[in-house]
C-alpha positions as CSV (number, residue, x, y, z in Angstrom):
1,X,106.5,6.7,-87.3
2,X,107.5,6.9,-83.7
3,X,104.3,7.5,-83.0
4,X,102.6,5.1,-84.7
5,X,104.8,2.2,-82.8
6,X,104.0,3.7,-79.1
7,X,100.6,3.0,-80.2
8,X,101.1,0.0,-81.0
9,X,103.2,-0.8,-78.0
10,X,100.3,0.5,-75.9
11,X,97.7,-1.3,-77.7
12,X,99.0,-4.5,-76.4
13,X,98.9,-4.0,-72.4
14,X,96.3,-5.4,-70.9
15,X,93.7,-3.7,-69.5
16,X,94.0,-3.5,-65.5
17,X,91.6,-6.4,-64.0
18,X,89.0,-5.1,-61.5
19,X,88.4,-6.9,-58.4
20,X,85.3,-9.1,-57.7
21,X,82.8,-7.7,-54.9
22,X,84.3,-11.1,-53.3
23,X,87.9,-10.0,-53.6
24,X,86.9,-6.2,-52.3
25,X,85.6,-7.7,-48.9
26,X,87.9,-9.7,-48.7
27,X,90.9,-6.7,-48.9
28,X,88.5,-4.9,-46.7
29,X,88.6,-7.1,-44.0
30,X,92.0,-7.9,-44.3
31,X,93.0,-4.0,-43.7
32,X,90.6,-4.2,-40.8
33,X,92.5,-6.9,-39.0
34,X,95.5,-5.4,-40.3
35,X,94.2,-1.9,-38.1
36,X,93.0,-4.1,-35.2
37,X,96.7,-6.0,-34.7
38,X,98.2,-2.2,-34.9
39,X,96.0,-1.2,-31.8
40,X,96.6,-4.2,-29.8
41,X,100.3,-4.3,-30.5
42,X,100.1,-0.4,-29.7
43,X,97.8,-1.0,-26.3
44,X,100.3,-3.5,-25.3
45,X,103.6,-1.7,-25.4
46,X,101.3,1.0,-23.2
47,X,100.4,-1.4,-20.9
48,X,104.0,-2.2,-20.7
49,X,105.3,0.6,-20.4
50,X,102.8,2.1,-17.4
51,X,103.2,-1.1,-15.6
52,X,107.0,-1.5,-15.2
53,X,108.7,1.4,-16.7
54,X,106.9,4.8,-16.0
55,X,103.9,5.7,-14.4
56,X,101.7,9.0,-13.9
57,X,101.2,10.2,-10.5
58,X,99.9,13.2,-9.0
59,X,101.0,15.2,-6.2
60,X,98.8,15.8,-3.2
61,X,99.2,18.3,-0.5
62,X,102.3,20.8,0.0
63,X,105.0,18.6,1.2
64,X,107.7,19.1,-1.7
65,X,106.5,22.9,-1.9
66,X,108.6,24.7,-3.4
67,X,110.0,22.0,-5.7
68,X,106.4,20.6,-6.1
69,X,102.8,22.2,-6.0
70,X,99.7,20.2,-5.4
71,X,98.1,19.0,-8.2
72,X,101.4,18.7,-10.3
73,X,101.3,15.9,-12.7
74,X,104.3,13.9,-13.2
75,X,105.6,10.5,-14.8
76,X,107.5,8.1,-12.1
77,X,110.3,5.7,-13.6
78,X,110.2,2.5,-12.3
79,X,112.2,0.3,-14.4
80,X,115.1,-1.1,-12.2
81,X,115.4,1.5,-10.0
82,X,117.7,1.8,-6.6
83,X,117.0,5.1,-4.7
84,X,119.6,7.5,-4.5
85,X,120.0,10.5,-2.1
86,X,118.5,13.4,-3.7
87,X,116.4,11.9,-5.9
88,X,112.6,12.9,-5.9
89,X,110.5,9.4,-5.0
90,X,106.9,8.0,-5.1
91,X,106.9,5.9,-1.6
92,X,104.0,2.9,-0.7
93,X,104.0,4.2,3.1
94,X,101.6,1.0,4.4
95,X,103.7,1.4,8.1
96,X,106.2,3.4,9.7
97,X,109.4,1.7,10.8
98,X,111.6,2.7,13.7
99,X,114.3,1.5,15.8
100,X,114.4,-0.4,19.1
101,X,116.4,-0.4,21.4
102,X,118.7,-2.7,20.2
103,X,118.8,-1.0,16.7
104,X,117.0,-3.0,15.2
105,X,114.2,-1.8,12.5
106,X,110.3,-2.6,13.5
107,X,107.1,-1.3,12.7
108,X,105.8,1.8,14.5
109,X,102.5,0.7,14.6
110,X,101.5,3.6,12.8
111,X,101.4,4.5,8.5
112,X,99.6,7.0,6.4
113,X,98.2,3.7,4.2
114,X,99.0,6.0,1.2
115,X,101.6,6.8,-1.7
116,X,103.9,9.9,-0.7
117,X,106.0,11.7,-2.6
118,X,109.4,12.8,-1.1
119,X,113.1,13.2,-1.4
120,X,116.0,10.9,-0.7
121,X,118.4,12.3,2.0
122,X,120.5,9.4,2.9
123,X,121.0,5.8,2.0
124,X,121.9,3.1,4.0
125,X,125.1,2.8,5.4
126,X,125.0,6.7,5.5
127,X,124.9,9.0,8.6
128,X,121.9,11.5,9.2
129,X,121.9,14.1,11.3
130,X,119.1,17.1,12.1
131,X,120.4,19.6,14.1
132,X,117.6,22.1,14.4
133,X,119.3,24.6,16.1
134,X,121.2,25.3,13.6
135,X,118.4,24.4,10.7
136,X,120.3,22.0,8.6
137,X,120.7,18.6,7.8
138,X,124.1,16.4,7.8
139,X,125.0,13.6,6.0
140,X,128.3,11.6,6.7
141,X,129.0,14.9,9.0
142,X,129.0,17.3,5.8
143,X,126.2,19.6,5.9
144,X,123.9,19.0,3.0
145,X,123.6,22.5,0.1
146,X,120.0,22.5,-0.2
147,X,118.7,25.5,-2.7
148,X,115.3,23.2,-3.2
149,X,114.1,23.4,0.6
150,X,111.4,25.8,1.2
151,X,112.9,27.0,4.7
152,X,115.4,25.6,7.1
153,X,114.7,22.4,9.0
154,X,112.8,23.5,12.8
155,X,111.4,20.0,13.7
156,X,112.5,16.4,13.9
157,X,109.4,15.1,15.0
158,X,110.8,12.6,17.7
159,X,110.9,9.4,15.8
160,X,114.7,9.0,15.9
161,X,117.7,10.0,17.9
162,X,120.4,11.9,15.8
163,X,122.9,11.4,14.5
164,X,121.9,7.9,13.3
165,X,123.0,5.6,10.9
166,X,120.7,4.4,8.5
167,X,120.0,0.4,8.1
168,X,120.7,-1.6,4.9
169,X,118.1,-2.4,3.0
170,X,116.3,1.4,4.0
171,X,116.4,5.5,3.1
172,X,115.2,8.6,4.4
173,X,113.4,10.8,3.2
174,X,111.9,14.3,3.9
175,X,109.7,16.7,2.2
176,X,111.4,19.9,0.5
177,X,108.7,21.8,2.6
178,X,110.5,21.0,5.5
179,X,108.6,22.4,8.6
180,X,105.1,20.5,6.8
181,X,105.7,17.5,6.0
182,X,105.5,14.0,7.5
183,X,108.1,12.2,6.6
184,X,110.9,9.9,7.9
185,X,111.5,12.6,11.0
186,X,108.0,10.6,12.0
187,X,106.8,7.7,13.2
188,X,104.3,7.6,10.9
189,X,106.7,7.2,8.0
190,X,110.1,6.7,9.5
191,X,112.6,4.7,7.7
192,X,111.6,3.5,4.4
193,X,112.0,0.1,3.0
194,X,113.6,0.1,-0.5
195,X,110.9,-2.1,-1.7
196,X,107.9,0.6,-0.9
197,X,109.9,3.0,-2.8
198,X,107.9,2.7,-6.5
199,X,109.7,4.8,-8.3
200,X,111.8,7.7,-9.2
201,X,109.7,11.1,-10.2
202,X,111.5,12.7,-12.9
203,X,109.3,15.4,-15.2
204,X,106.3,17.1,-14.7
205,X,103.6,17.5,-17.3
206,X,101.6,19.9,-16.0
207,X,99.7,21.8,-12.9
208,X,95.6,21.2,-12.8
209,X,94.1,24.4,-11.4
210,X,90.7,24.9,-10.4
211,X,88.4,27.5,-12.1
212,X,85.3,27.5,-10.4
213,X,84.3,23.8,-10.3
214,X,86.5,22.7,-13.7
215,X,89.9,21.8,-13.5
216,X,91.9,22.6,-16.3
217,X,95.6,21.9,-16.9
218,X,98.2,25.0,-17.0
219,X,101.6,23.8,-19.0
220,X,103.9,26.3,-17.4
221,X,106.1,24.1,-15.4
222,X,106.3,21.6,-18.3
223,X,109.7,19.8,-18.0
224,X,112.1,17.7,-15.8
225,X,112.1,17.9,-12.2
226,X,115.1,17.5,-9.5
């Protein structure tokens, strides 16, 4: 008997109702639109997100050796950023800016027209002092523990008289390289405005290294940087 009434039961669904070639390209363009608003939406966060929160950049010459190689790729935050000493920036250098001789800050007359990549050693309001006889750098008269610098500091380069103090609204900055780099020691850089600095460096992706005439990239150094 059971049976019998499940049959029953059954017999009285109705049978599902297929769509009309109307309704199927109709839900067919539907899901395309549907697909299309996903990949906007999607290329807009990117857009976004490159344009004022991080941003790839790639390293270019032996300046932050050892810390950085040439050809390291890394992502730069930008998003509300304020520089702080020791932190590993992306600088706009368009001019170099020195002091007079009444302190004040003015152009150099000179700039490498270029995006550099360097590390914050003071802030303003701080003190700075190279003392290359003895290879280091001071800041606020401490000298500064520096395991990241590829070998003691042997130049200043002559833009500045030390020990200085460094202007508001301006850092310094040197390479980790020390004795190759042009940096704020030069006139070519010298004091940076916080407004060229774009952004803060803060992981690497990868290294591209050349293998006859094809660069491919090598994940071994895949991680955060400081």
């Amino acid at each position: 008997m059971e049976s019998v009434e499940a049959t029953e039961k059954n017999s009285d669904k109705k049978p599902a109702t297929e769509l009309t070639p109307e309704e199927k390209k109709k839900s067919l363009f539907d899901d395309i639109i549907e697909i299309i608003e996903t990949m906007l939406i999607t290329l807009f966060v990117v857009v976004l997100l490159i344009s004022y929160v991080t941003r790839p950049v790639t390293v270019d010459g032996s300046s932050m050796v050892p810390t950085l190689q040439d050809q390291d790729r890394l992502v730069m935050l930008r998003l509300l950023y304020t520089p702080k000493q020791g932190d590993i920036v992306v600088v706009y250098n368009s001019n170099g800016h020195v002091l007079d001789s009444n302190g004040e800050v003015v152009n150099s007359g000179y700039g490498l027209n270029e995006n550099i990549i360097k590390r914050v050693i003071a802030t303003e309001g701080q003190k700075i002092d190279i003392r290359v006889d003895e290879g280091l750098v001071y800041v606020d008269d401490e000298a500064l523990d520096e395991p990241y610098v590829n070998e003691a500091v042997r130049s200043n380069d002559g833009a500045f008289s030390y020990p200085m103090i460094i202007p508001e609204g301006y850092v310094f900055v040197m390479g980790d390289n020390r004795n190759h780099s042009t940096d704020s020691r030069s006139v070519f850089v010298g004091l940076v405005a916080k407004e060229d600095v774009l952004g803060k460096a803060y992981f690497r992706l990868c290294n591209m290294e050349t293998d006859g005439k094809k660069q491919h990239p090598v994940f071994d150094t895949f991680g955060f940087i400081g």
